[in-house]
C-alpha positions, 0 to 999 in steps of 0.5 A: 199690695203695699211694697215691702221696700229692700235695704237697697231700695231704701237706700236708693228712694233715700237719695231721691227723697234728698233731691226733693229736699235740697230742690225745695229748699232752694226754691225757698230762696226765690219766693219774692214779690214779682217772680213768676210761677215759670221762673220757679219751675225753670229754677227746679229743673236747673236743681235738679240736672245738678244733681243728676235728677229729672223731675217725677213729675214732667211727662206724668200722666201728662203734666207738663211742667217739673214741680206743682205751683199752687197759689192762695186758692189752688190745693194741688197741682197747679201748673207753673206759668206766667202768674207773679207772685204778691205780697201776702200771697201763699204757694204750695210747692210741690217737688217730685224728684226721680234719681237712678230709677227711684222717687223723692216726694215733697210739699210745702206751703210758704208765704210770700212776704208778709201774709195775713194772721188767717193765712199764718194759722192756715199754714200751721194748721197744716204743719201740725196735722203734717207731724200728727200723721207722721207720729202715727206711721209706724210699724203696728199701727193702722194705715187709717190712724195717720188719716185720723190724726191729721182729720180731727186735729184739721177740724178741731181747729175749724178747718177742713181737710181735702177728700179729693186727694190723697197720699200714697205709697212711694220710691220705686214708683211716684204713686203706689198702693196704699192710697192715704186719704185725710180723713177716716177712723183709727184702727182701721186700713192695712197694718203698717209694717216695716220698709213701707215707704209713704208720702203723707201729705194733708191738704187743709182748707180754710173754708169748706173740702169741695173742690172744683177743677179748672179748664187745664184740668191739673189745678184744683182750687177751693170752689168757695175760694178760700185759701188751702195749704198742702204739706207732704214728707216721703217716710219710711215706716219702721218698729219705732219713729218713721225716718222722714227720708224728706227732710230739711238739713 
């Protein structure tokens, strides 16, 4: 069953999702040649106790570290360590924040320095798809015509999108019912209505969808090696245009 969010609850997963945005924007700051992926979640946990958070995503299921740092290749979930970062790399960071019991979601894909003209494509690609879902979440429509919007504008393009992840509902738990793939056909899925609250987030690859996981277990990567990018806003559905209870001031 999709959770029908209260004002309060709202209110409350709107202050989480502030978190996630003020964290991520501040990492931003740091995405330098040289700096490693450990420095940049040890950076997210010093945000986040300043405003009175933890991250959503340390402890979960097991993860062991506070944000996702996913590097050129790597899609999702890729664990903070001792790699630095270099010119023309791309990272996806990914900042869960959990506030008063209550869940903020985000993602964005960066380039480090100056990136390739392939990989700037790559990451508008992703932004676009981003906006083309969120424009389709509201109240009336089908869950499957976000996933629809995001799949054809991907693969006009000639990109691909990941079928292996997917958005998901968010707020007073990090994943909720319903799950959100990146591909299917429109006017299909459950009926969108309003106090829903959603985590869109697109994951495009260059090349092909497959997948493959690596010896940690938690990284995901292109298995032909290609790059991918993964963007992601917390949204609340409403009779009009979504609130994006993620985005940047």
């Amino acid at each position: 069953m999709i959770k029908i969010k209260t004002e309060k609850e709202i209110r409350l997963i709107r202050q989480a999702c502030r978190v996630s945005s003020k964290v991520l924007q501040g990492l931003k700051r740091y995405l330098e040649p040289g700096i490693s992926t450990a420095q940049l979640d040890q950076k997210a946990q010093g945000l986040l106790m300043e405003m009175g958070a933890v991250s959503a995503f340390k402890g979960y299921q097991g993860y062991p570290a506070n944000i996702c740092t996913s590097v050129n290749e790597e899609i999702v979930h890729g664990i903070p360590g001792k790699r630095r970062l270099k010119e023309g790399d791309i990272i996806s960071l990914d900042v869960g924040a959990k506030l008063n019991g209550y869940f903020g979601d985000l993602a964005c894909t960066f380039g480090v320095g100056a990136i390739s003209q392939s990989a700037q494509r790559l990451l508008e690609i992703g932004r676009q798809a981003l906006g083309l879902g969120l424009a389709k979440a509201r109240a009336g429509n089908h869950l499957l015509d976000i996933s629809s919007a995001i799949q054809s504008h991907v693969e006009s393009c000639g990109f691909s999108v990941v079928r292996n992840f997917v958005g998901h509902g968010v707020g007073c738990q990090l994943h909720e019912e319903p799950e959100i793939p990146n591909f299917g056909k429109p006017g299909f899925g459950p009926i969108l209505k309003a106090g829903m609250v959603l985590a869109i987030e697109p994951m495009v690859n260059e090349g092909g969808s497959e997948v493959e996981i690596s010896e940690d277990r938690w990284t995901a990567r292109t298995k032909d090696g290609k790059l991918s990018a993964h963007f992601e806003h917390s949204v609340c559905i409403s009779e009009g245009a979504p609130e994006i209870l993620t985005a940047w001031e």
